[in-house]
C-alpha positions as CSV (number, residue, x, y, z in Angstrom):
1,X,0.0,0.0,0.0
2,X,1.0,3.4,-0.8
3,X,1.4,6.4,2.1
4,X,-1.1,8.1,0.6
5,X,-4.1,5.2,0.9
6,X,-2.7,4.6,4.4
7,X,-3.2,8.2,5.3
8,X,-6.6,8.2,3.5
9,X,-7.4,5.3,5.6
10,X,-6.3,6.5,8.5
11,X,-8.2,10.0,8.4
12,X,-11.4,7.8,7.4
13,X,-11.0,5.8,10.3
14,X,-11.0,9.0,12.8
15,X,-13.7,10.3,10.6
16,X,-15.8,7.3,11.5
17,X,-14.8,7.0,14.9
18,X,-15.8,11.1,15.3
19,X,-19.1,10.5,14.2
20,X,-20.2,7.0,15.9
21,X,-18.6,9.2,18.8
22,X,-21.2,11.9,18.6
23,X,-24.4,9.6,17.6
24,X,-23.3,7.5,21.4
25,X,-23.2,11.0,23.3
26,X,-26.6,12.0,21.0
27,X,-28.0,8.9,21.7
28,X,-27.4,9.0,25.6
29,X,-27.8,12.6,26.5
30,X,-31.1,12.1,24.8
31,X,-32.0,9.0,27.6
32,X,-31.4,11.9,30.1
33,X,-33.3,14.4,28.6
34,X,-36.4,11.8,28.0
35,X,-35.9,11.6,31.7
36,X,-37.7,14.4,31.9
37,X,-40.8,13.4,30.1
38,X,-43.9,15.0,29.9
39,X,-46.3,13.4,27.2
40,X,-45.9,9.5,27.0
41,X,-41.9,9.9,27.0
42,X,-41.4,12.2,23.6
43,X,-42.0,15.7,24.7
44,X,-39.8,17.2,27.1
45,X,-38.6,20.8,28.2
46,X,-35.4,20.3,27.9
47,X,-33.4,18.4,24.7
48,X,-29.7,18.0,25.9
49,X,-28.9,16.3,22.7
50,X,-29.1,19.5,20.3
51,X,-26.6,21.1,22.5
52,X,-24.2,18.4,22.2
53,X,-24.8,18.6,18.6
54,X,-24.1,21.8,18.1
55,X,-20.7,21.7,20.2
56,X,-19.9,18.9,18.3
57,X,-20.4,20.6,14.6
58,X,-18.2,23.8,16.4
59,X,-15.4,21.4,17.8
60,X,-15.1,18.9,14.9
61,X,-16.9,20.8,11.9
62,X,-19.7,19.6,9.7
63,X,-18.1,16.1,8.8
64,X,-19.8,14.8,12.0
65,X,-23.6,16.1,10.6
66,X,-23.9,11.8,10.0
67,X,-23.1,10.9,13.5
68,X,-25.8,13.6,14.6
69,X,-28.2,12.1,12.1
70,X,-27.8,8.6,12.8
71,X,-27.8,9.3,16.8
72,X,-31.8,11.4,16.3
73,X,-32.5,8.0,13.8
74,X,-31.7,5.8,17.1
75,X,-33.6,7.8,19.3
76,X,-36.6,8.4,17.7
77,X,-37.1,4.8,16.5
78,X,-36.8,3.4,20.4
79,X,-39.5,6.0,21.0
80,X,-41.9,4.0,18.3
81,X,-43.6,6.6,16.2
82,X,-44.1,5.0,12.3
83,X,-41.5,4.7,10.2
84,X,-42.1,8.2,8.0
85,X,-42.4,10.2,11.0
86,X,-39.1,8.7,12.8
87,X,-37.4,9.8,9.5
88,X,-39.0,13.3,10.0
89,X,-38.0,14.0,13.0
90,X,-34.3,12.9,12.9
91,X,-34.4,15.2,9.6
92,X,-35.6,18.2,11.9
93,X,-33.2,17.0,14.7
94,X,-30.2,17.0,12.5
95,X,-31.1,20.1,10.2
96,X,-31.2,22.6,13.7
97,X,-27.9,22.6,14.5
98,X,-26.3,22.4,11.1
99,X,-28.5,25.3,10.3
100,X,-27.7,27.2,13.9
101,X,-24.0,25.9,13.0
102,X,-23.9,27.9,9.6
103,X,-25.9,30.7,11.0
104,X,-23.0,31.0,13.7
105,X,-19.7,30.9,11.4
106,X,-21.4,33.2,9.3
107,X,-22.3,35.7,12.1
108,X,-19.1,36.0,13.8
109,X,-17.1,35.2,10.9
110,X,-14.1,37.1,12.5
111,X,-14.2,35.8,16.1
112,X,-14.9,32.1,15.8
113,X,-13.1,29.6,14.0
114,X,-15.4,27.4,12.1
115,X,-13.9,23.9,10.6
116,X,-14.5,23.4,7.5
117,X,-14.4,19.9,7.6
């Protein structure tokens, strides 16, 4: 193998790791947050998981948008809604902090350092 497919392996493997790293800290700040349940376990005031999404996307940059995806897919199919609607959701629940992360780097282009992946 050549150095560069070993160092295209090698940032593909952090890449991966990155993002099934943010879908496990989605997936269980979520649990805590439906702790706090008020309508049969999928409404609650506070949603821990968008926070960690969105430090994630300002730590790592938007390479990790898949991990947040795939964590909200998790979640919202333990919760049982239908198929469509679990698909919804995690749309919604990845879209808000991508969104809120672009809205930020464009805001304060000057004083925060936005990855570009």
């Amino acid at each position: 193998m050549t150095v560069a497919r070993h160092e295209w392996l090698r940032r593909s493997g952090v890449a991966a790791l990155e993002m099934c790293a943010v879908a496990a800290l989605y997936y269980g700040s979520a649990q805590v947050g439906l702790l706090q349940q008020v309508v049969r376990g999928q409404v609650t005031p506070l949603w821990p998981p968008t926070g960690i999404a969105l430090a994630s996307l300002l730590l790592r940059g938007p390479r990790v948008w898949p991990g947040i995806a795939l964590g909200a897919l998790l979640v919202n199919l333990s919760l049982g809604p239908s198929i469509p609607a679990v698909l919804a959701i995690a749309l919604g629940n990845t879209l808000a902090p991508v969104c809120s992360y672009l809205l930020l780097c464009s805001a304060v282009r000057g004083s925060l350092t936005c990855s570009s992946g």
